[in-house]
N, C-alpha and C positions, 0 to 999 in steps of 0.2 A: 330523620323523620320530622313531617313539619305542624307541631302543635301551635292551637291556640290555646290563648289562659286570660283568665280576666284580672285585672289591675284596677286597685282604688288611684286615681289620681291625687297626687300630693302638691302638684305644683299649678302655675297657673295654666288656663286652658290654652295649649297650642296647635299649630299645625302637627299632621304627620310627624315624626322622628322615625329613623333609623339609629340603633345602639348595636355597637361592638363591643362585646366581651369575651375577654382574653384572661382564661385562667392561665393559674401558675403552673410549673416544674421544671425548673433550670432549663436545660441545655435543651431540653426535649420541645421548650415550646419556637423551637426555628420549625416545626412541624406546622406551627398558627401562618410565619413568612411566606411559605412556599403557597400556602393555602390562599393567602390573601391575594397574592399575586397573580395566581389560576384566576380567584374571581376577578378581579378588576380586570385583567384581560378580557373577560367576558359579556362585563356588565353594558349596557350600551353608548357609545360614546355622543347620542345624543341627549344623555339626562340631564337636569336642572343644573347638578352641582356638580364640580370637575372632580369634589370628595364626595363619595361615595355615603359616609357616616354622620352624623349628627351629634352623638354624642361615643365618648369613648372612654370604655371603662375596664383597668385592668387589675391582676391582682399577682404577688412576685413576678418571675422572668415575664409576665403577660402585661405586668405595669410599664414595665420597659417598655415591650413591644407598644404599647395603647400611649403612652408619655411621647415617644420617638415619630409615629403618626400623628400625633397633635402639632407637635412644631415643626412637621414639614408639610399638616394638612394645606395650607395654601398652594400649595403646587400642585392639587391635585390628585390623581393616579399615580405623576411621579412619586409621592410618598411612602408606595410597598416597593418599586424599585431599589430609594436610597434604605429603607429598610432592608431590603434583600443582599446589596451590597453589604452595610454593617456586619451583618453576621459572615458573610461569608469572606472576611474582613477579621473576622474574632475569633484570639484561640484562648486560649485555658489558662497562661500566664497573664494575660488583662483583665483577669475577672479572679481570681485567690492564686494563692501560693503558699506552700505548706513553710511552717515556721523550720526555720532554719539551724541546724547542729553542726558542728562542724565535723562530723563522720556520716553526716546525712545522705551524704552522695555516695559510699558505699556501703553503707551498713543499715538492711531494714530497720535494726532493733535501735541505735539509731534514730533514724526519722521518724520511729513508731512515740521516743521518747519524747524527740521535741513533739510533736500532735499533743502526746499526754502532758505537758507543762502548757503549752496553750490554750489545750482545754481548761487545766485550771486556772489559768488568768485569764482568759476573757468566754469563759465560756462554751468557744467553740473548737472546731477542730482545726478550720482553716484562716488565715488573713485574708480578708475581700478590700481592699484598702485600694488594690489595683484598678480596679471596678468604677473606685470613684473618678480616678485621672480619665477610665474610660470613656464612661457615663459626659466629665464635664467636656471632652472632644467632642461626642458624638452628639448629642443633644441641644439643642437651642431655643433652652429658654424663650426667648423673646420672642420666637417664633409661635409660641402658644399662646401668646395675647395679642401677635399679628393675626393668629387665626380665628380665634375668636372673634376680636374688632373688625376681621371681613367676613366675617360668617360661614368663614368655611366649617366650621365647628359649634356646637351648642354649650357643651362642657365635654372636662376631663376630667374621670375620679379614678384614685388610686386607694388600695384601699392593705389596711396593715394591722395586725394584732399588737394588743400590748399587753406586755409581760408583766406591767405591774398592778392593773387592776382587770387583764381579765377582758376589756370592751375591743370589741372589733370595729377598729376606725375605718370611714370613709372621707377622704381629702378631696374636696370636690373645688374645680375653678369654672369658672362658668363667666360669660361675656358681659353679664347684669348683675349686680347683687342682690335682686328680686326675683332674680331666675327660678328659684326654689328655696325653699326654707329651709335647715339642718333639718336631721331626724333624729331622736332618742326613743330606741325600742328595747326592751331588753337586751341585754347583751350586742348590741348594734346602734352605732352613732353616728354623726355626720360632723363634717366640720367643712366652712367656705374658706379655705387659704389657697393661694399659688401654690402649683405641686412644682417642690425643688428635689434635687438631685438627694435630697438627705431624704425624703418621701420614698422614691424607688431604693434608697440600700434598704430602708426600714421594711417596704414592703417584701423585698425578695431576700433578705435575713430567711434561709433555709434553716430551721433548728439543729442544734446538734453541731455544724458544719458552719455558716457564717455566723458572727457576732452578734448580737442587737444593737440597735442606733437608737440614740435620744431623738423624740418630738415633743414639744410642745402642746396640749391640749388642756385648756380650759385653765389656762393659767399655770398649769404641773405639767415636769420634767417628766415624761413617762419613757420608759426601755418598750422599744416595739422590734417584735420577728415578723417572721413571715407570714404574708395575708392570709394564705389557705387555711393559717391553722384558725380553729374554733370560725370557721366562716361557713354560717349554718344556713346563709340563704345569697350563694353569689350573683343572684340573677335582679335581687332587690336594688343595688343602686341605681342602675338603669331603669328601672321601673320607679324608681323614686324623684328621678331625672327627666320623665315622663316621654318614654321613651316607648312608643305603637308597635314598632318591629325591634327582637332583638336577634340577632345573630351569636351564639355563646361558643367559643372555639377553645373546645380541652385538650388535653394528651395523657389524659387518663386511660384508662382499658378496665371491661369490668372484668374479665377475665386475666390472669395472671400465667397459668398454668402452663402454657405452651411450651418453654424452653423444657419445665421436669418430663412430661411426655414425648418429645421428639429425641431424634435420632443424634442429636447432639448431646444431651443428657445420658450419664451413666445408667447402666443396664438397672444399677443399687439404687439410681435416686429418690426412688419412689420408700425406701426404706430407711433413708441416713437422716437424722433431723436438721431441719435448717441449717447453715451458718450463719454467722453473726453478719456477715455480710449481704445473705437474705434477708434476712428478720428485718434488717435496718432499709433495703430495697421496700419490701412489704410496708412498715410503717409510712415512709415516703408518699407510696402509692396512696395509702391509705388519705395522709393531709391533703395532696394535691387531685386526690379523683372524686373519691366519693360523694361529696356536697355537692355537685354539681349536679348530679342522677339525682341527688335527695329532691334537691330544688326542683328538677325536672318535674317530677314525679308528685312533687307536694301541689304544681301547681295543675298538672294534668288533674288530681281530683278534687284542687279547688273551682275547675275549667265544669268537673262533668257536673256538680251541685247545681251552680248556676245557671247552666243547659237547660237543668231538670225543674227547674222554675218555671209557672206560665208567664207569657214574652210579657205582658202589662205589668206585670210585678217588676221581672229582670230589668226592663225599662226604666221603671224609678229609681231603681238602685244607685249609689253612686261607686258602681265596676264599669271598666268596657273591657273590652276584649284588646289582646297583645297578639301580633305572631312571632311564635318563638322557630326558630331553626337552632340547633345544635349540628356541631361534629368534633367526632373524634374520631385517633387513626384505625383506620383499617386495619395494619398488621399490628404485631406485634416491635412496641418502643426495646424491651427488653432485649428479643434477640437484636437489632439491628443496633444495638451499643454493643452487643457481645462482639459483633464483627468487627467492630471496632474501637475493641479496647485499647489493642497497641497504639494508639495514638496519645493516648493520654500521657500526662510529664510522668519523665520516670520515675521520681521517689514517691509521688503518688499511686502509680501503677505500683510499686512495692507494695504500699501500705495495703491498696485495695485488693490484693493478691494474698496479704496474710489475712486479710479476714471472710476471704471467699467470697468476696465482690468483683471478682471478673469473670465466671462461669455459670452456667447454672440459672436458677432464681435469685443470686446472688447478685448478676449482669445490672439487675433496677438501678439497684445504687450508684455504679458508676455512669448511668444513662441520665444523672442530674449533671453532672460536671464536665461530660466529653461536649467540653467548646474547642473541639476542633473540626478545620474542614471536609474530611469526610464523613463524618457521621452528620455535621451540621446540610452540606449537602443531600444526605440522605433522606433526611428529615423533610427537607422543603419536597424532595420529589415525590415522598409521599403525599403532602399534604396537597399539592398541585394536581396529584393523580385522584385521589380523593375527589377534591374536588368539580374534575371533569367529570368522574364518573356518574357525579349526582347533579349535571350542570344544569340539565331542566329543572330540578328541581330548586338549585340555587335560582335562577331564575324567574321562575313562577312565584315564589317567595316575594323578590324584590319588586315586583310587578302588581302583586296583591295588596289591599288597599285594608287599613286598618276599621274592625266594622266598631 
């Protein structure tokens, strides 16, 4: 559905913007790829700009995504292509691997051990260390300040929590350094630096499961996870970006339930409580969906207030109006990981087998980490279908003139 909402400008006055925002959730957001790629097949190939966006802004596995179209925005359209190859390119030992025992290979209890010794030394459950060799192959730097310096790009923000006081950073790089000024709002900050490869571990640090990474801000060493967490308004950097159209692309679901009610689910499930490997799917869901509907939602009746204003009043105000589009998937992310879970590495599949994360409502959990080919293809052909289905509409959207 395609809202307006009105925004205070923060930066200088410019032309029109187009903004891309690419929430977080692991493995699930090759769901954004497929998506992206439906649209620019679509968009028309006689517009201004051979890139589609003006500004791009992502948050975990979505910073990725939003980081990776920066440095290949000069090409174009080509950009969701070499994105589209990447993933389908990427399996689940380039991005963690579980800490290593040496009975790990046959004995769950075993590899359940080494998890619980690496949880207590760093934190987490798993090693994303892979991630980074990945990250520095695939990514080109240089490529974000070619695209900037030819304007294929306005800015790029990535944005990341920190564990040690609390503020939800946004790392913005932008082609001017007048482009916009930081922001400090409660619990919400900004910062002007190059977004480097230690940005995206820090941003897509999933709790629980990858580590936290040091950044630098404001002169202090801060530990930062994952963006989504405490990110109580994901739709503001781009709006802070001064960004007329946004585009917001989740893998959220408001509904959860579908796997406990169908034919796949035991006769009893309606009666047995969670597993641990539910509960910790549900939490998930929780960081990487809900803020994004909040946001929707907070600006919808910030949208109708000033509607309800007479126009001479509204007029002086310093708001205009945004068009926002979202989407999120059609079906169900859960069961389409459950179908494919045998994919995932084996002493993983153990671990997430003893705690009832392969069946069930339990499926969430393992639908952040299945980076492999079938499920990552699955994903895009949602996101692709999605998209045609609503192609007038994406359409009309990008056609429509910011009032």
């Amino acid at each position: 559905m395609q809202q307006t909402a009105p925004i205070t400008p923060h930066c200088n006055d410019r032309p029109p913007r187009k903004a891309l925002v690419l929430m977080g959730g692991g493995a699930r957001t090759a769901y954004q790829v497929g998506a992206l790629q439906a649209l620019a097949a679509c968009l028309p190939a006689t517009r201004k700009k051979p890139f589609p966006f003006d500004i791009l802004v992502g948050t975990s596995a979505g910073a990725l995504n939003a980081t990776f179209l920066a440095s290949q925005a000069e090409k174009g359209a080509e950009a969701f292509t070499q994105l589209a190859a990447f993933w389908m390119r990427l399996r689940s030992h380039q991005v963690y691997h579980l800490p290593h025992t040496p009975l790990s290979q046959w004995s769950r209890w075993a590899t359940a051990l080494g998890v619980t010794l690496s949880a207590r030394k760093q934190g987490a459950a798993l090693d994303n260390m892979p991630l980074v060799n990945t990250l520095h192959h695939a990514i080109d730097l240089p490529g974000i300040d070619r695209a900037l310096a030819q304007g294929a790009i306005e800015a790029l923000a990535v944005t990341a929590s920190s564990y040690s006081s609390g503020v939800h950073w946004t790392f913005c790089q932008t082609a001017e350094e007048s482009y916009c000024q930081p922001w400090n709002r409660p619990g919400r900050r900004a910062d002007m630096q190059p977004v480097t490869i230690e940005h995206l571990m820090a941003s897509s640090a999933i709790p629980f499961l990858f580590p936290a990474t040091a950044l630098w801000v404001d002169g202090n060493r801060e530990y930062f996870g994952d963006g989504s967490m405490r990110q109580i308004s994901p739709l503001s950097p781009a709006v802070d970006l001064g960004a007329t159209h946004i585009l917001a692309m989740g893998v959220g679901q408001p509904q959860r339930t579908g796997l406990v009610g169908s034919a796949q689910a035991a006769p009893s499930a309606h009666h047995r409580p969670p597993s641990l490997g539910g509960i910790a799917g549900h939490a998930m869901a929780s960081v990487f969906h809900d803020t994004l509907q909040a946001d929707v939602e907070q600006i919808e009746r910030f949208n109708a207030h000033l509607q309800a204003l007479p126009d001479n009043l509204r007029h002086e105000l310093p708001f205009r109006t945004t068009h926002i589009l979202t989407l999120q998937p059609s079906a169900s992310l859960d069961a389409l990981a459950q179908a494919h879970v045998h994919e995932l590495p084996a002493a993983l599949h153990r671990v997430l087998e003893g705690l009832g994360a392969l069946s069930g409502g339990g499926a969430a959990l393992s639908s952040y980490l299945l980076f492999e080919p079938g499920f990552v293809q699955a994903l895009m052909q949602l996101g692709a279908a999605d998209v045609m289905a609503r192609r007038d509409e994406f359409l009309a959207f990008w056609n429509c003139d910011a009032a």
